[in-house]
N, C-alpha and C positions, 0 to 999 in steps of 0.2 A: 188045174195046176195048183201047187201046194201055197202057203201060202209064203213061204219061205223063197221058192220058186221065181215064182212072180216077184217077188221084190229084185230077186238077183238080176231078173228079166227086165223089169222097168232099167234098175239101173245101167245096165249095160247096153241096152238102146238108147239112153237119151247121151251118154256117154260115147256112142258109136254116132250118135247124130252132131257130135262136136271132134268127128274126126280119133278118136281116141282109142289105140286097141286093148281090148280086155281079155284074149285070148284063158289068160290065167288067173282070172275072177274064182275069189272063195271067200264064204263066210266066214268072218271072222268072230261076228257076235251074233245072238237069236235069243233077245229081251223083249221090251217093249218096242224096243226098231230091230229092223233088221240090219246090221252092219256090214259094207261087202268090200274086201280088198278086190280093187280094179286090176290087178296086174295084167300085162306090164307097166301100165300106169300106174304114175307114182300119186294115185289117188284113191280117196277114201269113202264111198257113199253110205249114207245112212238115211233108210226108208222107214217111214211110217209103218208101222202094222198094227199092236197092240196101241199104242199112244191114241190111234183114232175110237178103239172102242169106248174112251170118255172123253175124247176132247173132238168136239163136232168141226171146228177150222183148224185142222193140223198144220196148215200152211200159215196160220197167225206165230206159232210158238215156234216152228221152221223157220219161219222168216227173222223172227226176233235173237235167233242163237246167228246166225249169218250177221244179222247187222251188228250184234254187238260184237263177237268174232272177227270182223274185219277193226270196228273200231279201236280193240285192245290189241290187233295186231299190229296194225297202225301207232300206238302210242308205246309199241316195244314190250308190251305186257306177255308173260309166259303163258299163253295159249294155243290149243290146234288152231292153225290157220285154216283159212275158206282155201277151197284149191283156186289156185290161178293158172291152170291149163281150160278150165272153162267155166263158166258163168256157174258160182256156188250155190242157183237157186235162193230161196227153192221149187223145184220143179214140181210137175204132175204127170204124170205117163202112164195109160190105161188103170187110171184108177190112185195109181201110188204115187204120195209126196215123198220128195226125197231132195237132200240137200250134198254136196261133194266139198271134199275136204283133201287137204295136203298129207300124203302117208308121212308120218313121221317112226324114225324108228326105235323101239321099244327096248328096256329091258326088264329083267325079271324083278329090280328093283320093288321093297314093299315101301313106303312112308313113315319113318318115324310121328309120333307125338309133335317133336321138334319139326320135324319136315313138313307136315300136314299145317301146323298154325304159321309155320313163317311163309310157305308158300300164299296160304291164305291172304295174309297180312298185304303179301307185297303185291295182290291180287285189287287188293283194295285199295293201297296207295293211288293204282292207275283210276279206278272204279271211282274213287271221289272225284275227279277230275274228270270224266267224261258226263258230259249234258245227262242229265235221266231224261229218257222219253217219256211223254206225256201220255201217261197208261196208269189206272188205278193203283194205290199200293197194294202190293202180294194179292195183284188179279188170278196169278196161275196158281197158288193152291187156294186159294180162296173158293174162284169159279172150279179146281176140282174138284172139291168136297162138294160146295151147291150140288154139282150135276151128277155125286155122286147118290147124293141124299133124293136126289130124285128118281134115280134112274139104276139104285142099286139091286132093285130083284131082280135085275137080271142076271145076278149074280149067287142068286137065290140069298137074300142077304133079308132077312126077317124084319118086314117093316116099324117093330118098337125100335130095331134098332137105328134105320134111317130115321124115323122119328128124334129119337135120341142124339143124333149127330147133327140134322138142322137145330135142334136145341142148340146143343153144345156151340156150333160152327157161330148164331146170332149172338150166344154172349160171349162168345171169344173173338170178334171183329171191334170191337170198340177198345180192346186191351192192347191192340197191336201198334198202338201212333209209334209216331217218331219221325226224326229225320230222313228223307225218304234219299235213295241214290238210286245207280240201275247195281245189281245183283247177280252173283252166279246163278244161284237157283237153287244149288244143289252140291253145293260143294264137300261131298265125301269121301272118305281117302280114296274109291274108288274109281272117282275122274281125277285124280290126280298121277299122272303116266310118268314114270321114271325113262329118260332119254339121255343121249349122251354129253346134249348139252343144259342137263339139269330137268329141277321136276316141271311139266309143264300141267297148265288145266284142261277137260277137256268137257264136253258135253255139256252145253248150256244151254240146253231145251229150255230148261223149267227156271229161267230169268224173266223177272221183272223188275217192277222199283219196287222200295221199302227199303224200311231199317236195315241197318248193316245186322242187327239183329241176328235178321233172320236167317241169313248165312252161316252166324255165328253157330246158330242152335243147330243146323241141318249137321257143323262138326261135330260138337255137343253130344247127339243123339245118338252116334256113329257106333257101329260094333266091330269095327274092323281097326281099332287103338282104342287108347284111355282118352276120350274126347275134351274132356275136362283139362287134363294137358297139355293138349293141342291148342288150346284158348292162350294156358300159360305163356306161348308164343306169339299171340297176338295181343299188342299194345292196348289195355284200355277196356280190354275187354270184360264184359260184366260179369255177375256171380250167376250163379245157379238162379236166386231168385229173383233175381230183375230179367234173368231170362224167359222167367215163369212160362207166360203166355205164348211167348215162340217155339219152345219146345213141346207144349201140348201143339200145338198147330203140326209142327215137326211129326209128332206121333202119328196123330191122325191121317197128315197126308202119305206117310210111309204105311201106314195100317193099309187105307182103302188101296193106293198102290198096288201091295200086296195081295189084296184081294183080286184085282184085275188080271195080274200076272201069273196066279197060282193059277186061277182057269187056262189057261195054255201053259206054263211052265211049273207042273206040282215038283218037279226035280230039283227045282232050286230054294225046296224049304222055307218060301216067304212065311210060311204060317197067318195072311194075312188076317184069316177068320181071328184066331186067335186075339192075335193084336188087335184088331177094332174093336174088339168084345171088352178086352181089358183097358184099351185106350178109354173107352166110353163109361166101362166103371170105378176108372182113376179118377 
């Protein structure tokens, strides 16, 4: 079975084992998870596939986008909700983690500059105010790079260069303090979904604690608007070079990323090779 397959398969068993018919189940998305519209359920799973070739407990970062997903649903904040037609995981089923989610419905809407930082912003008004969990600051790109600097020829990935990037990764962990809160992760105009009743956030796998920084920079970084704009709508927000350190971190963890993804999806242009190479000689 492919591997695509199998995902759609996990989740529509463990969804037909909560009573739920999927008669009209399709993919919607085939990234680093797989994404699968439940119909006629008005639900949404998204399975592990790609995510586990570097992250060894899939079910730690699963579980982390669920719990704080319920939380900021809870305190009114504009995110995909966890489904509440059955327990949002995340689960396991011959093999695949996977977590279910409320379908919300979509438009063709893109994100202004404007729209990307004040969504942001008001993302983070809720974000101050929820408890951080007690989890190392920016554990999830941190331990990505670690595991990838370790475990990168498998990517056929030239060991000066993993060499090079545990360099770089030890002297860029000491430049990262700050006030720590919990985090999207990943907040790019990309998870940001235009609905009918406004823009909401989505995909929060890659949350931790840390600086609001670091959110800051993953806009920053962004090739999809002027990310530098997008800032100008968030209050307070720092310059370029106090951002310094969070946007190399930013680079790097979009570079290896890219690396992971290009090996099953060359179509989508990550050029990761590219970017690690030049990330590392920036």
């Amino acid at each position: 079975m492919s591997r695509v397959a199998a995902a759609v398969a996990a989740a529509r068993a463990v969804a037909a084992a909560h009573g739920l018919r999927t008669d009209d189940a399709r993919v919607l998305h085939d990234g680093a998870n797989v994404v699968v519209d439940l119909a006629p359920a008005p639900v949404v799973a998204r399975v592990a596939t790609l995510t586990g070739r570097l992250r060894a407990e899939v079910r730690v970062p699963f579980g982390r986008e669920v719990a704080l997903a319920t939380a900021l649903t809870a305190a009114g904040a504009a995110v995909v909700p966890p489904s509440d037609l059955l327990p949002p995981g995340p689960h396991e089923h011959s093999g695949s983690v996977l977590s279910f989610w409320r379908r919300v419905e979509l438009l063709p809407d893109r994100p202004t500059p404007q729209d990307a930082g004040q969504a942001l912003a008001a993302l983070h008004e809720v974000l101050a105010e929820l408890p951080a969990p007690a989890t190392p600051p920016l554990d999830t790109p941190l331990d990505d790079l670690a595991a990838f600097a370790v475990r990168g020829a498998e990517w056929e990935v030239p060991e000066q260069q993993l060499d090079a990037l545990a360099r770089r990764l030890d002297a860029l962990t000491p430049r990262l303090g700050g006030p720590t809160r919990a985090l999207h992760g990943d907040p790019h105009p990309g998870n940001l979904l235009a609905t009918p009743d406004g823009w909401v956030w989505g995909d929060l796998e890659d949350t931790s604690t840390g600086p609001v920084e670091w959110d800051l920079a993953c806009l920053r970084r962004t090739g999809r608007l002027d990310g530098r704009a997008a800032l100008d709508f968030f209050p307070g927000a720092p310059t370029d070079d106090e951002l310094a350190p969070f946007l190399e971190l930013r680079r790097l963890h979009a570079a290896v990323w890219g690396v992971v993804i290009d090996a099953e999806h060359p179509r989508f242009g990550l050029d990761g090779r590219t970017r690690l190479a030049a990330a590392l000689a920036g």
